[in-house]
C-alpha positions in Angstrom: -0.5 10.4 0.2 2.7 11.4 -1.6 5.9 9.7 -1.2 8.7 11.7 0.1 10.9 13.0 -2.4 14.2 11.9 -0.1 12.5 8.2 0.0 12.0 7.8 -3.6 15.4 7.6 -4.3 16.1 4.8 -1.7 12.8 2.9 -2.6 13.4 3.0 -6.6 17.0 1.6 -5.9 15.9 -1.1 -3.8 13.4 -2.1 -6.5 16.1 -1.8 -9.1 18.4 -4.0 -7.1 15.4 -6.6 -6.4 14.6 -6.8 -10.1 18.4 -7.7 -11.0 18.3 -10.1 -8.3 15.3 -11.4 -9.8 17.1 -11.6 -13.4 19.7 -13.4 -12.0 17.4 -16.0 -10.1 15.6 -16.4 -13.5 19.8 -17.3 -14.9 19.8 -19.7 -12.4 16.7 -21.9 -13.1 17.2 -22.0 -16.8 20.9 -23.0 -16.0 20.3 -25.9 -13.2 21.9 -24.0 -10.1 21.2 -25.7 -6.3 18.2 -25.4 -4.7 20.1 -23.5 -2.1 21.4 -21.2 -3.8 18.4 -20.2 -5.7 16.7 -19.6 -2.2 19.1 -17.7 -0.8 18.2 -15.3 -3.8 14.6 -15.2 -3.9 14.7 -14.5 0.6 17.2 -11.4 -1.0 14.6 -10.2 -3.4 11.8 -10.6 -1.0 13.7 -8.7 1.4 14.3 -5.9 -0.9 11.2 -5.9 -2.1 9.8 -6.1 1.7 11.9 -3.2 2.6 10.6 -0.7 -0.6 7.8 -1.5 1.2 8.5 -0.8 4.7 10.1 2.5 3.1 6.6 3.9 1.9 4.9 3.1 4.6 7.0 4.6 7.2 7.1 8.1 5.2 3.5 7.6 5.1 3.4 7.3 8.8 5.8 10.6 9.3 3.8 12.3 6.9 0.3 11.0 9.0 1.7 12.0 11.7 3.1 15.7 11.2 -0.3 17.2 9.2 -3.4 18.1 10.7 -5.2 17.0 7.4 -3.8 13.6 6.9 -4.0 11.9 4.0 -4.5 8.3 5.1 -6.2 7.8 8.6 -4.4 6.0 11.8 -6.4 2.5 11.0 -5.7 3.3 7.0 -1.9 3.1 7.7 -2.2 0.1 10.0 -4.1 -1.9 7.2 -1.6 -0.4 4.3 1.4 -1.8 6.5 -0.2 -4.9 7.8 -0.6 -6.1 3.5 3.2 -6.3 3.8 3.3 -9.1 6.1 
């Protein structure tokens, strides 16, 4: 399964975004920041990251869904996209 061209662009931004997020939790361990703070910035990564995710797998689905030779099969996709949770 290839990932559609349209979504690579949204997914390699999220990533991006996630891995400055990361950087700047790293910042804020070295320095001492709160607790809370530092939270609140690893549940933004995750989500980022969560949502690449969520990204691929839905174009997998369309693309499942709209060929008669599918590259993944229905219980494929359902394993592929339960791994996320």
């Amino acid at each position: 399964m290839q990932v559609e061209e349209e979504v690579v662009g949204e997914v390699v931004a999220r990533l991006r975004r996630a891995r400055g997020q990361i950087d700047g939790i790293i910042n804020m361990v070295e320095s001492g920041r709160s607790c809370k703070d530092i939270v609140t910035q690893l549940a933004a990564a995750s989500k980022a990251i969560d949502r690449a995710g969520f990204k691929i797998v839905a174009s997998g689905i369309r693309q499942c869904t709209n060929e008669q030779n599918a590259p993944m099969t229905p219980e494929e996709l359902e394993k592929l996209f339960l791994s996320l949770a």
